[in-house]
N, C-alpha and C positions, 0 to 999 in steps of 0.2 A: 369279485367272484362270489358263486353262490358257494356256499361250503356246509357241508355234511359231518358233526361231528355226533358219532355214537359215544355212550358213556361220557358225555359234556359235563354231566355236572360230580363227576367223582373227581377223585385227586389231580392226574395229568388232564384231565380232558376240561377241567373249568381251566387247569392252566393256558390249555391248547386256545380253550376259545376267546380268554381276556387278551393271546398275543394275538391270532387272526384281528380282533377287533379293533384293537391298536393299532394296525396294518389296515385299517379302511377295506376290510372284508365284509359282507353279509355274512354272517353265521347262525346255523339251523341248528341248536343242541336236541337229542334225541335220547334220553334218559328215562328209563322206568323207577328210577332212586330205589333200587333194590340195594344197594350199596352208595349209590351216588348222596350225594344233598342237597336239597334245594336252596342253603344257605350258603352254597361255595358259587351260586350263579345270581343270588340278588342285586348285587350291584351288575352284573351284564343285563340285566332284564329294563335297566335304565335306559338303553339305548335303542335307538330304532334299526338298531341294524342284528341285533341279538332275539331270535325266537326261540321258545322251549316248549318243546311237545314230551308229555311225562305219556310215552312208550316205550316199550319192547321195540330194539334193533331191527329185531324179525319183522314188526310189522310198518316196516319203511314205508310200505304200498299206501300204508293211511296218511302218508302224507299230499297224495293227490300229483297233483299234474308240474308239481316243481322240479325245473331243470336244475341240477346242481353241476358245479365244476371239477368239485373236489369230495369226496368221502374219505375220515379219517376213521377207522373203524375200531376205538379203543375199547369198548362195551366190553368188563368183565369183571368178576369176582379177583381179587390181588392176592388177599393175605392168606399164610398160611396157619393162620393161629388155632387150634383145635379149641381153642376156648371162644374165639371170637364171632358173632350172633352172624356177625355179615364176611366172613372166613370165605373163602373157598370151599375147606371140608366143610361148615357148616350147608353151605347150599351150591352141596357138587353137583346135581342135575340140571339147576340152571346155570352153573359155569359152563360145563358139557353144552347143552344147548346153543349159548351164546357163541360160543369160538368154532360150533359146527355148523349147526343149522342156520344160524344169523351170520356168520360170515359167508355161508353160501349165500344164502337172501342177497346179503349188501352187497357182494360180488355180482353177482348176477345185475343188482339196479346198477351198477355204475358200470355195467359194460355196457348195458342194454343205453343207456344215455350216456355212452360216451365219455364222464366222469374222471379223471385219473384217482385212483383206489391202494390207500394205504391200510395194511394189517400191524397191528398194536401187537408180536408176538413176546416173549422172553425169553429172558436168560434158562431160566427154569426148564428148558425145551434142552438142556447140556445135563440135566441130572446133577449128580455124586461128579464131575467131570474125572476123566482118566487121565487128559491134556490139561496143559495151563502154562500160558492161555488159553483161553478158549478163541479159536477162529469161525471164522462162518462154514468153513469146511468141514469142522469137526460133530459127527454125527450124533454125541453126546454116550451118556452110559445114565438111564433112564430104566424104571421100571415101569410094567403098562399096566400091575396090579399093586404100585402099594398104595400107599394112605393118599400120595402128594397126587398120584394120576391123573386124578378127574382133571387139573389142570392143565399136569405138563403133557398131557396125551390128549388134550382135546385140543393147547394152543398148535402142538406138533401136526394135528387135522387139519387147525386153520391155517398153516404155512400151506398143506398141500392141496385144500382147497382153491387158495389164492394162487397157488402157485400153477392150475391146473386151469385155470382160468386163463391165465395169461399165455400159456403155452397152448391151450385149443378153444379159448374165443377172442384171443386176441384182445383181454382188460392192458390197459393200461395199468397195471398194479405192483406193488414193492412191500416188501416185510422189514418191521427193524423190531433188532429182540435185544428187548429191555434190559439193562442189569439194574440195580438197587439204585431205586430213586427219593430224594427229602427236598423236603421244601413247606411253605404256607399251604392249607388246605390239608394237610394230613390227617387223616380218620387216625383216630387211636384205636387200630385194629389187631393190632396187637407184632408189626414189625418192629423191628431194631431200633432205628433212630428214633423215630415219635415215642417209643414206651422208656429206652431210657431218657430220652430229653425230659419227657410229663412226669416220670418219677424222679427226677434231681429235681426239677423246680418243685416238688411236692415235698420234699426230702427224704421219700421213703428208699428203698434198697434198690440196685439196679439190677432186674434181675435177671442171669447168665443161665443157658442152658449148656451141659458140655462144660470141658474147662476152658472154654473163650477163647484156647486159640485158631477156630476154625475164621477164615478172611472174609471177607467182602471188600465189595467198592463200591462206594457211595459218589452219585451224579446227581450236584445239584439240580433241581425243576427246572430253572430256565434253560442251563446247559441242555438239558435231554430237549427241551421243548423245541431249541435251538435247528439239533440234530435231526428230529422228528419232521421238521419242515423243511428241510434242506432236504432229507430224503423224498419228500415228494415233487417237492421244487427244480431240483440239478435235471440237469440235463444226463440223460443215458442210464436214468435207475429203471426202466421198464424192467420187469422180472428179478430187481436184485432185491438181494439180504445184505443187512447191515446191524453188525452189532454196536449199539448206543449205551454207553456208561463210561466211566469213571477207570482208567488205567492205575490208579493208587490204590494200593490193596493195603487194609487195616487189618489185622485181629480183632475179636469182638470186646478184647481186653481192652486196645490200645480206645477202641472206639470208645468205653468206658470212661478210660481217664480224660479225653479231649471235651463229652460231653461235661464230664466235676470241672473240666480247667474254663469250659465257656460259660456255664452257669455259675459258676462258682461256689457248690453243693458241696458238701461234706458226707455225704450218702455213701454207703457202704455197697461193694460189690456184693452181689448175692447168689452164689453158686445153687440152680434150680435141683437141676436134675439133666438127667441124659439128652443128647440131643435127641428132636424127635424122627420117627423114623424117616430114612431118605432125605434128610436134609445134612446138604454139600457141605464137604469139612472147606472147600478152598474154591474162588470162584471170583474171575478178575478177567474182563475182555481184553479183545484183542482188537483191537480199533484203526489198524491201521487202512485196512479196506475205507473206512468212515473218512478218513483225515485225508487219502487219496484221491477219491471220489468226490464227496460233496466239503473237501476245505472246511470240514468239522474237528475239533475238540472239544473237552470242556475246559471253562478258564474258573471257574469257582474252588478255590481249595476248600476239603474237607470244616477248617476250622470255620474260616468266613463263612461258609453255607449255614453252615451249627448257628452261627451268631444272627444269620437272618431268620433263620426258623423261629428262633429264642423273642426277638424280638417280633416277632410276625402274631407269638405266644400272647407275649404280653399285651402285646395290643389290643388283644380279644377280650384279655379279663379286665381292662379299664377303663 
């Protein structure tokens, strides 16, 4: 198959296109490396079945008369670091952008050819949640003017643009909303796993916003990657939502100690400051839609994931 992956060369989407590739796919990556890098797709560019056009999502139409089979439409700004250059807040107009007006675009090209058309949405789309778990039913508890918006309000766009497509032109298309993902490839943008992992193997302070015990759930890369293709792949996902992450819920504490106990860092917890605004004290899917449906979980525990990250680290600086 021909295969359309927007945002290829960022975190999930060089992952998306190294499994396509291994799977004896042709894959198109489509990256303007506004965040992406062109170091997480060098070794795919080896291959004759790996292309990379460095554009804007939006401007798909430049790619000419090529029929594709599949559109993966992950194209967007992730973190929410206020310090971080390639954040979210840092470049909330082109986050907006991308999850509106380019998932209309890409909608629009994969109906018009026919294409079956997946949306890269998250978890972030459930707020501060009220519920926990969070199901696909649940409508979240979301602000549409704080700091975190530009994100969780423009990917909640891209659900209804997708979603509006499918119910009046008839796309073949589906959404899965992300929970917290780690793995090789991680920008040091300033999330949880990559910035404590990089400071224990530094051995500087790991440093905690809040008193750490607000949750997460960490899904290892190929897990999500796993689930991410299954949801385009199974049969009977035209129009569904699917939430993809990790059912084991950590403290940011415990997370802490698992990353000192796989590196084996003596680094000091470092209590920052307040959590920043709008960001979710508790936040853990509810997957059994996923596990139903397309025969997904993930099988990577927390610790093993840490140890392949660590080692994926090291590898880089020797």
């Amino acid at each position: 198959m021909k295969i359309l992956v927007t945002g290829g060369a960022g975190f999930l989407g060089s992952n998306l296109c190294s499994r396509l590739l291994n799977d004896g796919e042709e894959v198109f990556c489509l990256d303007n490396l506004l965040t992406g890098r062109k170091e997480n797709i060098e070794d795919l560019l080896k291959s004759p079945l790996f292309k990379f056009e460095n554009l804007d999502a939006a401007e798909v139409e430049k790619l000419g008369d090529i029929q594709f089979d599949r559109v993966y439409h992950l194209a967007s700004p992730a973190s929410p670091n206020r310090h971080a250059p390639r954040s979210y807040l840092a470049l909330p107009f082109e986050t907006m952008k991308i999850n509106s007006i380019g998932t209309w675009v890409l909608a629009q090209f994969a109906q018009t050819q026919g294409a079956k058309f997946l949306f890269a949405s998250t978890s972030e789309i459930y707020g501060d949640p009220l519920k926990h778990p969070q199901k696909e039913e649940y409508r979240g508890n979301v602000s549409t003017t704080g700091l975190r918006s530009v994100y969780d309000e423009s990917k909640r766009f891209g659900e209804t643009i997708t979603t509006a497509f499918v119910r009046y032109k008839d796309l073949d298309g589906r959404i899965v909303r992300i929970f917290n993902t780690y793995g090789p490839r991680m920008d040091r943008d300033g999330r949880v796993v990559i910035e404590f992992v990089m400071a224990a193997l530094n051995g500087d302070p790991l440093p905690i916003f809040g008193d750490g015990k607000q949750t997460r759930s960490f899904c290892f890369v190929d897990d999500l990657i796993e689930g991410i293709i299954k949801a385009m792949e199974s049969e009977n996902t035209k129009g569904e939502v699917f939430n993809l992450g990790n059912e084991e819920e950590f403290t940011i504490l415990e997370l802490a100690e698992m990353v000192k106990k796989v590196t084996g860092s003596t680094s000091e917890v470092e209590i920052k400051e307040a959590l920043p605004e709008d960001d979710p004290i508790r936040r853990k899917p509810d997957i059994s839609k996923a596990k139903r449906v397309l025969d997904w979980e993930p099988k990577v525990k927390l610790e093993k994931g840490l140890n392949k990250l660590v080692e994926y680290l090291k590898s880089k600086d020797s």
